[in-house]
N, C-alpha and C positions, 0 to 999 in steps of 0.2 A: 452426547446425543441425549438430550433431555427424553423425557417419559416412552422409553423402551427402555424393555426391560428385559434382563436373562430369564433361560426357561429352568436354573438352578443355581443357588448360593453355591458361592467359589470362596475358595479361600486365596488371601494374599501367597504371591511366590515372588521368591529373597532374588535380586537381580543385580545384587552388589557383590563382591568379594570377585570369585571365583565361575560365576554367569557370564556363557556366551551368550552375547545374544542373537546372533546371527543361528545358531545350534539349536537353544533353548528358546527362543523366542519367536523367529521370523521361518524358521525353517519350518515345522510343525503348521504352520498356517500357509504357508507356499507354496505344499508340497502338492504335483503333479501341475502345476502352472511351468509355461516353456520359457515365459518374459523373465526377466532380474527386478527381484523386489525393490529398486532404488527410492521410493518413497519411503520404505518402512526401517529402510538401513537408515535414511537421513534423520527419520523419527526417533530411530534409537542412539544414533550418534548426538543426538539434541539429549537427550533422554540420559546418557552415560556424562556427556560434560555439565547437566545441573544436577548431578548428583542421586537420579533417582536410587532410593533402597527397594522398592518394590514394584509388582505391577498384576496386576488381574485381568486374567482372560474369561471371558466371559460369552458361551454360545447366545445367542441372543432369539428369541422367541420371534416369531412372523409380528412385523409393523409393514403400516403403509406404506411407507418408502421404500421397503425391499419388493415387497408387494409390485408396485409399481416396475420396478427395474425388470421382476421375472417376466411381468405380465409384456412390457416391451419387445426384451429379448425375444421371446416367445414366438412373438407378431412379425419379429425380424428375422428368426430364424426359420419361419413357419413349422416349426414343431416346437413340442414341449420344453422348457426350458428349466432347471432347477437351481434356487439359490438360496441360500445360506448366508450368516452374517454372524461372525466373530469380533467382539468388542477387546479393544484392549484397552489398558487406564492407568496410566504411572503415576505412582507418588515417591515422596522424598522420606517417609518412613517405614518403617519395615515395626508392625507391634509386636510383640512376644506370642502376643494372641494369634497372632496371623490373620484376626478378625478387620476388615476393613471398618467395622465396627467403631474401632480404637482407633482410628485416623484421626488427626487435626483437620480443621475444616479448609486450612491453607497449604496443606499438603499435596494440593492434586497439581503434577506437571503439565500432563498431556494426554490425549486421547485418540485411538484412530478407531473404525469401523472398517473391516476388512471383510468385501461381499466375493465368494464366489459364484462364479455360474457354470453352470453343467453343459455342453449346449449338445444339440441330438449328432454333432459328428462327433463324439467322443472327447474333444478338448474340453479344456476350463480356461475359464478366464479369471482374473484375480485382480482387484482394484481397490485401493482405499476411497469408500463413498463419502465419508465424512472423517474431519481429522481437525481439532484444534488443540493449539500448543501454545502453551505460555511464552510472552516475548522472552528472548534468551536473557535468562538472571544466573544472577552469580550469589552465592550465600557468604559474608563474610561475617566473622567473630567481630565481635565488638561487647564491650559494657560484661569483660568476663567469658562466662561460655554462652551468652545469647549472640544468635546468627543473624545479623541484617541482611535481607535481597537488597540488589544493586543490578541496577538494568545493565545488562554488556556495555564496557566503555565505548562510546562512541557510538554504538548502535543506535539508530532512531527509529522505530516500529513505529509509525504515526497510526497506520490503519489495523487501530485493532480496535476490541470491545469486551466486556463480559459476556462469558456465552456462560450455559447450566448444562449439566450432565449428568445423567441416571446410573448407579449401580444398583445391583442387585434386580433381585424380582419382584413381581406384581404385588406380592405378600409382605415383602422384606427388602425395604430397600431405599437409598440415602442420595441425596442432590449435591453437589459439587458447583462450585459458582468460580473461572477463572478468566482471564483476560489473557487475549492474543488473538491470531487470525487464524481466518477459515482455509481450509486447504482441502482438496478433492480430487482424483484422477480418475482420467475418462477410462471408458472398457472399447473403445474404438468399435461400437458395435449399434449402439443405441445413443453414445453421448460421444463428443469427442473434446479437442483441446479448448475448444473456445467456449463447449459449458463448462468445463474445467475453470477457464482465467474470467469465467461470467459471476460463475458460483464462490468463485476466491473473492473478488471484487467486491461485491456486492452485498454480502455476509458479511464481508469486515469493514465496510465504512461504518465508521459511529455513528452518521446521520441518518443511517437507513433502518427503516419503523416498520419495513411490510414482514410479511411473514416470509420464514426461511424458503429461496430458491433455492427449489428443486432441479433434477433431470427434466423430472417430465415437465411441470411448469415451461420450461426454457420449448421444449417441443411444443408441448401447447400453442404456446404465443407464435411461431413460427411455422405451424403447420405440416410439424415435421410428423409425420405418422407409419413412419416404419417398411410401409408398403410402397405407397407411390411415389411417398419423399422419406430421401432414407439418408442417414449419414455412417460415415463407418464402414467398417468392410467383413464381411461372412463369408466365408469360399467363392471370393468374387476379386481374385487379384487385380482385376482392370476395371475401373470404374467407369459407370453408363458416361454417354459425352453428352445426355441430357442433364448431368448431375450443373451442380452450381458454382462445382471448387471439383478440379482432377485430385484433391485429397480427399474428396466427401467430407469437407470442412465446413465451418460457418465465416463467410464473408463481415466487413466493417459493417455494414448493411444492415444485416442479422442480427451481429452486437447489438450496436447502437438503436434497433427496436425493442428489445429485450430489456435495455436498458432505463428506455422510456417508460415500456408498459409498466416499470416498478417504480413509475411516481419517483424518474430521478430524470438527470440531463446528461448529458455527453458532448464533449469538447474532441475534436475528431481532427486529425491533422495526416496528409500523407507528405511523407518526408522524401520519397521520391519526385513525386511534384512540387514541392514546397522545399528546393535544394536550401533555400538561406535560411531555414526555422534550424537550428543547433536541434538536434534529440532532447539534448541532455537540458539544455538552457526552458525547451519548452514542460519536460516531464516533470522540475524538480520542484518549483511553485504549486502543482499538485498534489503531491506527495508529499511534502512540507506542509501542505493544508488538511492531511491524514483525506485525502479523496486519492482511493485506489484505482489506478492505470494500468491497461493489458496494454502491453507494449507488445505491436508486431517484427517480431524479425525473418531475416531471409537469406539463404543464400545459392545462389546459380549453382546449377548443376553444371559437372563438366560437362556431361553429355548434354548440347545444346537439343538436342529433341527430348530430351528429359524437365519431366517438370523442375520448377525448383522448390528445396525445400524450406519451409515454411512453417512458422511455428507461431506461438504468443503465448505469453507470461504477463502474471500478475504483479506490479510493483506494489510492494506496500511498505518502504519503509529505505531507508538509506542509512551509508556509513559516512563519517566524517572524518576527514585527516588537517587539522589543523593546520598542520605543518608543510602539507603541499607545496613545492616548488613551482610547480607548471602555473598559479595564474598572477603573479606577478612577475616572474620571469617572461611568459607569455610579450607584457609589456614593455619592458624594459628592453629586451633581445630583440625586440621589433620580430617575433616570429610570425609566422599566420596561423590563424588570421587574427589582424590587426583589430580590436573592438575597441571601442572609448569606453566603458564600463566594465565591470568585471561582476560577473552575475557570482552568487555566493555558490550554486551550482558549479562552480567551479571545486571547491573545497570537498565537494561528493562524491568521494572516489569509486564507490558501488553504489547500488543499485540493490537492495533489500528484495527478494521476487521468490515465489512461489511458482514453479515449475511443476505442470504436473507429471510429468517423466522424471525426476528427481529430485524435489521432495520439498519443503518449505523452509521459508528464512535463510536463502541463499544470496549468496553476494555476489551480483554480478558487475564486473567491475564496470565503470562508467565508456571506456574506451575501448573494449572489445568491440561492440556492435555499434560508434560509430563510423556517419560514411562520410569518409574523405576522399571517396570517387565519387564521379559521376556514376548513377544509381547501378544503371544497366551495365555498367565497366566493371562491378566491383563482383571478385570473385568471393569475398570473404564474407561471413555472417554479418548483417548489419541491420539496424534500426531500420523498420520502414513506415509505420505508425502507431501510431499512439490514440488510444481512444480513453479520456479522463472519464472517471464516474464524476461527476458533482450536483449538487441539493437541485433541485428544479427552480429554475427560472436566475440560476448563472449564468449569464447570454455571456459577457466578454474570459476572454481564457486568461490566465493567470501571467502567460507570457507576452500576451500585448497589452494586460495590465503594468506590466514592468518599463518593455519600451516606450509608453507613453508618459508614463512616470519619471523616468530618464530623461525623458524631453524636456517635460513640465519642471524639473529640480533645476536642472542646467542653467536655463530662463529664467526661474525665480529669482537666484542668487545676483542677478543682476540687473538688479532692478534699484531704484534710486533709495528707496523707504531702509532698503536692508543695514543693518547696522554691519558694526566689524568688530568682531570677537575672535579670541583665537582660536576656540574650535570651529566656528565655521571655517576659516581661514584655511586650520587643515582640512575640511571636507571639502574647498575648491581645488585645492593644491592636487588632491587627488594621490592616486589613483582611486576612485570612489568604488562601492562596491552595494548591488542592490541586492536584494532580498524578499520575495514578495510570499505572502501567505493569504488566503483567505480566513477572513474574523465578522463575529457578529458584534451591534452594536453595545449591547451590555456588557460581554468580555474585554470590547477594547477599551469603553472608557471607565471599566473598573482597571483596568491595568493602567490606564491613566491617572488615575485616582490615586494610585499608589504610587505612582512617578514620583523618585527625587533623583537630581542630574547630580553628575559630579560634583558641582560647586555648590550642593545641597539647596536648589531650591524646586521647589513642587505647585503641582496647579491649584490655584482657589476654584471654589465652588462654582464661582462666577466666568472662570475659565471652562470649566469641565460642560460646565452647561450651555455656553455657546458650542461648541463639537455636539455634545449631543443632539442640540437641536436640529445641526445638516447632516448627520451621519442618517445613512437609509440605514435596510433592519441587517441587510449586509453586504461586504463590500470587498476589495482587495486592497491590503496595506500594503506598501513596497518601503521597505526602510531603505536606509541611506548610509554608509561608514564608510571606517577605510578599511582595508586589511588587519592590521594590527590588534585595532579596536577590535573589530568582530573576533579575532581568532585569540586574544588573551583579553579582552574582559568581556566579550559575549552584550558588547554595547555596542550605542546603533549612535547616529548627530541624526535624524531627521526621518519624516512619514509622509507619501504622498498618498494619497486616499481616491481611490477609483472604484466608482458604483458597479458592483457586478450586477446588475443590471443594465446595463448604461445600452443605447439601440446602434449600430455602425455607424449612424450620422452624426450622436453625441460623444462618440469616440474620434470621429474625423475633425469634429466641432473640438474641443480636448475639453465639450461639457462633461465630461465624465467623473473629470476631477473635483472633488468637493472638500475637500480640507489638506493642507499641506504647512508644515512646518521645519523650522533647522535651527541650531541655538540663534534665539533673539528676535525669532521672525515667524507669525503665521497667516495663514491665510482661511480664508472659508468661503462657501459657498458655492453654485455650478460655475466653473471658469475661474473662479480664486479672483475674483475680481473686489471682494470686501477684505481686510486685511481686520485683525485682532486688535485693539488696540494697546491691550502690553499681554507677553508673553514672555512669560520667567525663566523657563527653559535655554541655560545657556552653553550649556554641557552634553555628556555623553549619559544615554538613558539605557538601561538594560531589553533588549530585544525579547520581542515577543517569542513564548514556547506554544507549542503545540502539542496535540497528544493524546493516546489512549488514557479515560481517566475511572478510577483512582490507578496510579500506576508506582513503582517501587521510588525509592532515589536513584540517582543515576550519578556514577562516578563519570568526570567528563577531564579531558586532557586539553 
């Protein structure tokens, strides 16, 4: 939490050896709260496996933000309300000095801000208001006794950024600069889960330029004022049946304007209604394109006059298992369902997500919540929507960027002009496999620029500069491979190019597409209707990465 500042210099305390931290740590800050700190355990369990040596607590002096939260509570409680705000700040060294003075500047892990509230019926509430954490790195030796970071194998944190953080005080005191995501838990009083998966969201897309959302910000914009429109619950176990959600929740609705009024777009999908959209096949194009996703999930009460329960989470980031059985099995065993494509979403065994009931950088696996019932049959927790953050004026979604890209490859390939090479050969023989991300056009055709195929040939000047001239400023790539390729050399045979921007009639029209190629063969323009005259490309090319940047190396399997 950049420029807040402690109300006194703290000294570093040793959190290695012999430190509980659940005793020495979390307890000390939790104590007379009724809830289970499960955000702060998961903070510390992050915190224990990269190795922090230390960490500083620090009382923190009255800021607007706290400010703000008492003055709500307040308003919701109709009496006085009192709060507090303890900083804590891990690092990887512990100095002799104990002075955080003597820190490296790349030492800092992680940070939380932990608010209590007093409230006038005697309880407290206890909530982490702010909290960012370095994507999960690993420190290995190398080159002697120097330590290289190495991003967790297989992890992929796409939605993160550099955030700044203040210690010490107004008089004395030092910036910290780290990359990873925002994470925040509601007080079920004044905020609840959806400004939770709003404020995760939204803080950690790298594209987003406005200033840090807030609690109150989120009410602001929704006209939530405590009194007449309230969310959250106070000695009020039954909520009014004037409310908007029987949890005093924020509806897709809500979102999806909160979302907008921050100068972004939203791609909104209900997976109840919408039974043939896969979860997984529509979230993972988003999240591959580091644009943060509140996934809604649900599940029936047994008790049918019981609401059900209901929740949302932030995705920001996936795991990969190379090695998965399920989606070439999938085809081969003829199981269901049956797909002619194998989205690379299949390879994504979690779900990377920020919960604000239990803590950040959790893996939820891809298969737990989804539904293989019919929506209202199924008793189990499952996917019910998905609201994507992405840049303003992303009209087409990422996953009907893909199926029409599938369409448009399929037809290409068969067409008279097309040569016969062996790699193509293998991408018809199939089983083919897509991959779609969102890119801009100077990233993609620098990465073209450095293109050379297996059989070592790369684009002339004169090639690069036809693409550039029909790529818009930005767009959806969907690559093209097979299994193999992608999963042992991280190589793609082919790109089909759809304008995120494109209107539903230039998507029905398939003018959407504007450049597409496969060894030996490209095409350009709205409809692919002009063809390249040579294209050297007759191999397999290394797949686009994505990503928090500057970010560590990453050991990959």
């Amino acid at each position: 939490m950049h420029n807040v500042y402690a109300t006194k210099i703290e000294t570093l305390q040793d959190c290695g050896g012999g430190c509980s931290f659940f005793f020495d740590v979390i307890a000390p800050l939790w104590e007379g709260a009724t809830h289970e700190p499960r955000p702060l355990h998961r903070l510390c369990t992050l915190m224990r496996k990269m190795g922090a040596r230390s960490f500083l607590a620090e009382e923190l002096a009255a800021f607007s933000e706290l400010t703000e939260e008492e003055s709500a509570a307040t308003i919701r409680c109709k009496n006085a309300v009192r709060a507090k705000a303890v900083r804590l700040t891990f690092f990887r060294s512990l100095p002799g000095s104990l002075s955080w003075h003597d820190l490296a500047d790349g030492d800092l892990l992680g940070y939380a801000v932990v608010v209590t509230l007093t409230l006038p019926n005697g309880t407290v509430r206890k909530y982490v208001l702010e909290s960012v954490v370095r994507a999960p790195t690993q420190w290995v030796k190398a080159d002697g006794e120097l330590e290289t970071p190495f991003l967790a194998t297989n992890y992929y944190v796409h939605c993160c950024r550099p955030f700044r953080t203040t210690i010490g005080t107004n008089l004395d005191s030092r910036v910290f600069e780290i990359v990873g995501t925002f994470f925040c838990q509601q007080n079920n009083l004044t905020h609840v889960c959806g400004h939770a998966a709003l404020r995760a969201a939204i803080n950690s897309a790298p594209f987003f330029r406005g200033e840090k959302l807030t609690n109150t910000k989120i009410n602001q914009i929704l006209g939530i004022d405590h009194e007449l429109r309230k969310v959250g619950e106070y000695d009020e176990p039954e909520p009014d049946e004037s409310d908007d959600s029987p949890s005093r929740g924020l509806n897709a609705k809500q979102l999806e304007e909160v979302i907008r009024s921050e100068g972004l777009d939203a791609h909104v999908v209900d997976f109840d209604l919408q039974t043939a959209v896969d979860y997984e096949t529509y979230v993972y194009p988003l999240i591959e394109s580091a644009c943060p996703t509140i996934l809604g999930v649900k599940r029936e009460a047994l008790d049918r006059k019981r609401p059900p329960v209901m929740h949302v989470v932030t995705a920001v980031g996936h795991t990969i298992d190379s090695d998965r059985w399920t989606p070439e099995a999938r085809i081969s065993y003829g199981s269901f369902p049956i797909v002619p494509l194998i989205s690379s979403s299949n390879w994504a065994d979690h779900f990377i997500v920020s919960d604000d009931n239990h803590g950040m950088y959790l893996t939820l696996p891809t298969d737990e919540v989804r539904n293989v019932l019919v929506p209202k049959y199924n008793p189990g927790l499952h996917a019910v929507a998905a609201i994507g953050i992405v840049p303003r004026g992303v009209t087409v979604s990422g996953y009907i960027a893909e199926q029409t890209a599938a369409w448009v490859m399929k037809r290409l390939w068969k067409i008279p002009e097309v040569g016969v090479n062996r790699w193509l050969g293998i991408l018809k023989k199939g089983p083919f496999v897509c991959r779609t991300l969102l890119q801009e056009r100077t990233d993609y055709v620098g990465a073209m620029e450095s293109t050379v195929d297996s059989e070592e040939h790369g684009l002339s000047s004169a090639e690069l500069d036809e693409i550039r001239g029909v790529l818009p400023k930005r767009f959806w790539v969907t690559e093209f491979t097979v299994p193999n390729l992608l999963n042992g050399n991280r190589s793609k045979l082919g790109d089909v190019v759809t304008r995120a921007d494109a209107t539903q009639a230039q998507v029905r029209n398939i003018e959407c597409i504007v450049f597409a190629w496969m060894p030996g063969f490209a095409r350009i323009t709205p409809a692919l209707r002009a063809g390249l005259p040579t294209w050297p490309l007759v191999g397999h090319v290394p797949i686009l990465r994505t990503g928090g940047k500057p970010s560590p190396p990453r050991l990959e399997w």
